[in-house]
Every structure is written in structure tokens, then in C-alpha cells.
C-alpha positions as CSV (number, residue, x, y, z in Angstrom):
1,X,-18.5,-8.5,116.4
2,X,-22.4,-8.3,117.9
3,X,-25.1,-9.0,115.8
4,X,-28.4,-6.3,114.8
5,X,-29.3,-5.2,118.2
6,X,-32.3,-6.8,119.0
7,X,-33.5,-3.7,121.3
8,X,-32.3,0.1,121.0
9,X,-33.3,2.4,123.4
10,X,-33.2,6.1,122.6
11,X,-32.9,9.2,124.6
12,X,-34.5,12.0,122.3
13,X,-32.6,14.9,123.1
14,X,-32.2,18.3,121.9
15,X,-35.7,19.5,120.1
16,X,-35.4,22.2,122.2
17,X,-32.0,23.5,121.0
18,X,-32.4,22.5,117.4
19,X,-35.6,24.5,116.9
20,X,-33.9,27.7,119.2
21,X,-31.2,27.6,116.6
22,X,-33.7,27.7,113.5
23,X,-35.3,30.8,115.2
24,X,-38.0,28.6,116.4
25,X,-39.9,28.6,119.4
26,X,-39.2,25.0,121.5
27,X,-42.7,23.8,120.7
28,X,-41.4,23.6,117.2
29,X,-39.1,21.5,118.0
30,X,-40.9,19.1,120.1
31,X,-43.3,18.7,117.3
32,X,-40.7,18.1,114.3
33,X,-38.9,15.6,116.9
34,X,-42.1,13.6,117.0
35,X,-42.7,13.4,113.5
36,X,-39.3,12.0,113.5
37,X,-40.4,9.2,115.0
38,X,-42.2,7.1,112.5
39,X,-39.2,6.8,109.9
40,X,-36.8,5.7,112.7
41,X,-39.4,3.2,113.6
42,X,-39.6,2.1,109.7
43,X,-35.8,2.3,109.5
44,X,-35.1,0.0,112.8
45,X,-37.6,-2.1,111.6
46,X,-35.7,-2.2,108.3
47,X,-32.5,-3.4,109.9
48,X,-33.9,-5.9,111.7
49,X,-34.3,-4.6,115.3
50,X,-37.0,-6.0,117.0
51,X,-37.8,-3.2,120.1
52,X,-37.6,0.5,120.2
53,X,-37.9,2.4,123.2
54,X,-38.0,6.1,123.0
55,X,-37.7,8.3,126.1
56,X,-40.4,11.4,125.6
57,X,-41.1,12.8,128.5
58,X,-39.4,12.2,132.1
59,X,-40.7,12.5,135.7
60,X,-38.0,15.5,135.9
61,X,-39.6,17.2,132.4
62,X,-42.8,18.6,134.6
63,X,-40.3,21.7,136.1
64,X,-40.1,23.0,132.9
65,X,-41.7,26.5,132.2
66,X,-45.6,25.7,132.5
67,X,-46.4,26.9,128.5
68,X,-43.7,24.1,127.7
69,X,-45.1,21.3,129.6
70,X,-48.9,22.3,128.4
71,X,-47.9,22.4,124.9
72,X,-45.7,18.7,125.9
73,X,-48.8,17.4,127.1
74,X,-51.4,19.0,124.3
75,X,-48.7,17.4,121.8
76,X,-48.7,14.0,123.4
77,X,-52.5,13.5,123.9
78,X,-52.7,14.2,119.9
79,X,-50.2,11.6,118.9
80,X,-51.8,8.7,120.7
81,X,-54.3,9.1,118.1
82,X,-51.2,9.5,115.0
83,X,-49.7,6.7,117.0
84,X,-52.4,4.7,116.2
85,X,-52.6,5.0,113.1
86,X,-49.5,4.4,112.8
87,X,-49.0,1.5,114.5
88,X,-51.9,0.1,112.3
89,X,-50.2,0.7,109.1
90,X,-47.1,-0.7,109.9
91,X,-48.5,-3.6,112.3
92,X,-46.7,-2.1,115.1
93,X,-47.5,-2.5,119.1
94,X,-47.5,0.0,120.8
95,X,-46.6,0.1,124.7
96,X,-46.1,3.3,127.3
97,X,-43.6,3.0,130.2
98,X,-44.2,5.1,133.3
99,X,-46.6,6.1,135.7
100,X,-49.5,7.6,133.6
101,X,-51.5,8.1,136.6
102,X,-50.3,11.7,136.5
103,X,-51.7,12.4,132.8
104,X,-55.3,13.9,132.3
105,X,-58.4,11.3,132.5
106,X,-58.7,12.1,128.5
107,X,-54.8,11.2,128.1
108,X,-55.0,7.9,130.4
109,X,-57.5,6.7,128.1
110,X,-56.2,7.3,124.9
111,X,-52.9,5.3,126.1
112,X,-54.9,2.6,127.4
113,X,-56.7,2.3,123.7
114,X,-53.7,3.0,122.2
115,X,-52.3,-0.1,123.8
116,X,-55.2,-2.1,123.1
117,X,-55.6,-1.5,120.0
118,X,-52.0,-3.0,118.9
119,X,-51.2,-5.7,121.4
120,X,-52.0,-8.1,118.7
121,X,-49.2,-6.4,116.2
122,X,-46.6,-8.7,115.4
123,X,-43.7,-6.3,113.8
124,X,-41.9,-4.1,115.4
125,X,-42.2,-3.3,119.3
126,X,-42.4,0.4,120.5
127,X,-41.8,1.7,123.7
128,X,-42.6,5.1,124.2
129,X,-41.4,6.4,127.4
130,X,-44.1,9.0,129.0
131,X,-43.6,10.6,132.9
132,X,-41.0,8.0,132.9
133,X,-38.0,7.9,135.6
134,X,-35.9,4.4,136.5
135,X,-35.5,5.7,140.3
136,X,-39.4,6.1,140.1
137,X,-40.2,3.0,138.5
138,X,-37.8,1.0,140.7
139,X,-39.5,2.0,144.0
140,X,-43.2,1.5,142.4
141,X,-41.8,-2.3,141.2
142,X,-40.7,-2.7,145.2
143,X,-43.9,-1.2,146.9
144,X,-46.2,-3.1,144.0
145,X,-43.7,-6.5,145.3
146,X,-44.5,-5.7,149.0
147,X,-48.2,-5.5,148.6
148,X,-48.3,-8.5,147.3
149,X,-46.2,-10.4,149.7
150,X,-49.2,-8.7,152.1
151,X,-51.5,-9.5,150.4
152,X,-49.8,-13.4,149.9
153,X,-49.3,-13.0,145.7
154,X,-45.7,-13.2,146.3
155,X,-43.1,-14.5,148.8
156,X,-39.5,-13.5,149.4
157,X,-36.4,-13.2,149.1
158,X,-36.8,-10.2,146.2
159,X,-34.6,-12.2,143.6
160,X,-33.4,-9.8,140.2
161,X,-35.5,-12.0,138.4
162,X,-38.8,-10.9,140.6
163,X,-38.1,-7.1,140.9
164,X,-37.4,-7.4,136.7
165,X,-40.9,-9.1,136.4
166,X,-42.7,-5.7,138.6
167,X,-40.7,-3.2,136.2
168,X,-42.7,-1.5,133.2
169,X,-40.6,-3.5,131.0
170,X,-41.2,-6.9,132.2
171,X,-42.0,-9.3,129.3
172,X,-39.3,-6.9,127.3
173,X,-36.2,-7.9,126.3
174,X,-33.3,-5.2,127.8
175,X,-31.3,-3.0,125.3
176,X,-28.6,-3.9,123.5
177,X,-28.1,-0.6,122.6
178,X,-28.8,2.9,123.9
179,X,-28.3,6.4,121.6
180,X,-28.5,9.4,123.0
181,X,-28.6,12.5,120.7
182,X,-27.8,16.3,120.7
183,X,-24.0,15.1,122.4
184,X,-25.0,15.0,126.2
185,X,-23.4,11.8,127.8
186,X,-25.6,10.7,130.7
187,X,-28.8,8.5,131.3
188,X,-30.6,10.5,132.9
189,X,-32.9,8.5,134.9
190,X,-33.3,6.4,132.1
191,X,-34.1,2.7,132.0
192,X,-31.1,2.1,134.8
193,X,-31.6,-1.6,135.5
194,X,-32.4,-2.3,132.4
195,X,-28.7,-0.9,130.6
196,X,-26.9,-2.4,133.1
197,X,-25.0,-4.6,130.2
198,X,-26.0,-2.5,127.3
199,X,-23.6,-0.7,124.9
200,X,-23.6,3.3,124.7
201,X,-23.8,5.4,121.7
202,X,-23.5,9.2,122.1
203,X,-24.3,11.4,119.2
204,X,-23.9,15.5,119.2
205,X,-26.6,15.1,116.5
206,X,-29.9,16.7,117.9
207,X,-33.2,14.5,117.9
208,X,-34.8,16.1,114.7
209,X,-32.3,15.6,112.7
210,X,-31.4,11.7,113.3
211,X,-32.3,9.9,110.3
212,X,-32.1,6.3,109.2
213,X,-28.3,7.4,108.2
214,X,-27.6,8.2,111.9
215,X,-29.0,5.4,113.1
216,X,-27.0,3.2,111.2
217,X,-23.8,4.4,112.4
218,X,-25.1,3.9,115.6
219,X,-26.2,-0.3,114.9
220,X,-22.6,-0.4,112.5
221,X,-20.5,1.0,116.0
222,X,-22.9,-0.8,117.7
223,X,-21.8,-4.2,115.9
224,X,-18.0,-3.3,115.8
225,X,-18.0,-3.7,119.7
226,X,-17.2,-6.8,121.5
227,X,-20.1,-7.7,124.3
228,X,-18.1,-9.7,127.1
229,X,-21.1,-9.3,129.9
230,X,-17.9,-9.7,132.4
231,X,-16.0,-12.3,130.7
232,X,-12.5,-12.8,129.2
């Protein structure tokens, strides 16, 4: 038996499909999906996990059809401001993985503030996942690790414990626990070191409609498993 999981990282999947099915446009979707995200927060933080990591928006996500990824990026801009407040209210940090550098001036910003705002929260830790790919992110860690050998910040040999303190996660603890919903059963690109040792969960349940129910059923299979990390 495994205790709460003290990190879940979720793959939202299948706004898209669950708002085609209601006779929806995508957009729809998308938008219900991240009003979602508060009560999960509220119900993880109810059951005692300490991190959340959500995966929005991936480096592969930009070669979807152009309306789609303008109305992606007019919806994200506007909920670093709900973010906000909703970090406030619930004493909530707020952190964004990925290379932002590719986001609008007016969008860099607002994540910068957004981050900011809540470093000093002390409840529960979100991750929010935005142009975000592992492969991506592990080549930025190495070439961020070279310059500063150049530049004599940093000396080999490239240990695990070096390349883990150049990721977008450093100072985070790794999942326990990763859900994906909306019953695909593959990662990807997401967080690959870092669910190395974690435990899957894979739900046909699409992103909008995972509640605090679902996500219980994912933390009680979750806790039925035995972790070994390679041991007997």
C-alpha cells in the first residue's frame, strides 16, 4: 500500500472530443476544461496532495488548425489573470513549465506576475504546463549546463542530479502519480525524466468531465499499488 501521492501530474486530454460530442465547437471545450481546473485543485488539496502539474498546452499543440491555437492562446493569456485570483483565494503558487519565450510579450508578462504574485503561497503547488515538451526541455537543461561550464558556473561530469537541477521542475518533487484522461495511453512528451518511477493511471474519462470522484479513484488505485523503485 502507497501513501496520498504527494505530486500528481495530469495530462488534460480530450476537451476537444467532449465538446464535438455535445455539438460544440472545440473552443468550448477548451474553455469548460479550464474551468475544471480550480475544483481539482481544491479536491487534491482536499486529500492531501501537495503538487499538481497540469499539461495545457505542448510544443507539438502549435500545428493545430491556426483558429484553434489563437483561441488556445486568447484563452490562456485570460486565465493568468483568473489564475491569480485564484491562487490568492486559496493561497496557492502558481508555477509555469516550458519555454514561454514563444508566447506574446503581453502573455510573458502576465506569467511572470502570475508567478510573482504567489511564490510566497504556502498550500497547494500548481504546475501548469504551457509550450511544454520533455524532449525540448531536456536539450534547453543540457545547452543552459554547457554555457555554464563555458562560462565556469559549472564543471563536469553531467551527474542526474545536475541535469535535474537545469529542468523546469527543479526544486519540485517528481510525480507519484500521473492521470491521463479521455483513455489515450501514452506520455506524450510529457515530463519524461521526471515519471521515470511514477505510477500510471489511464482514464477513458475526457478532461471536462473529471471531477473530485474521478480523481479519487485515481489516488485509491493509486494507493492499492506496491512502489518497489526496482527492488524485491
Amino acid at each position: 500500500m502507497s501513501e496520498i501521492p504527494k505530486h500528481v501530474a495530469i495530462i488534460l486530454d480530450g476537451n476537444g472530443r467532449w465538446a464535438k460530442s455535445k455539438g460544440m465547437p472545440r473552443t468550448y471545450g477548451h474553455t469548460m476544461g479550464a474551468k475544471n481546473v480550480e475544483p481539482i485543485c481544491k479536491a487534491a488539496h482536499n486529500l492531501g496532495i501537495k503538487y499538481i502539474t497540469f499539461y495545457a498546452f505542448s510544443t507539438e499543440n502549435w500545428k493545430r488548425p491556426d483558429t484553434e491555437v489563437s483561441a488556445l492562446m486568447d484563452l490562456l493569456e485570460s486565465y493568468m489573470k483568473t489564475c491569480k485570483k485564484l491562487a490568492k483565494d486559496n493561497n496557492m503558487r502558481v508555477r509555469i513549465i516550458g519555454d514561454i519565450s514563444a508566447f506574446t510579450p503581453s502573455m510573458q508578462e502576465k506569467i511572470k506576475d502570475l508567478e510573482e504574485f504567489t511564490k510566497e503561497f504556502s498550500g497547494l503547488n500548481m504546475q501548469i504546463a504551457l509550450n511544454y515538451g520533455s524532449r525540448d526541455e531536456i536539450v534547453r537543461a543540457v545547452n543552459a549546463f554547457n554555457k555554464d561550464v563555458l562560462e565556469e558556473k559549472a564543471a563536469y561530469p553531467l551527474t542526474e542530479e545536475v541535469l535535474s537541477s537545469y529542468l523546469d521542475t527543479k526544486d519540485i518533487p517528481d510525480p507519484d502519480l500521473m492521470i491521463r484522461t479521455s483513455g489515450e495511453q501514452r506520455l506524450s512528451n510529457y515530463l519524461l525524466w521526471q515519471l521515470a518511477y511514477s505510477e500510471f493511471y489511464f482514464t477513458d474519462v475526457p478532461w471536462p468531465d473529471f471531477h473530485e470522484k474521478e480523481l479519487k479513484e485515481a489516488v485509491d488505485a493509486y494507493m492499492n499499488r506496491d512502489r518497489r523503485y526496482g527492488k524485491v
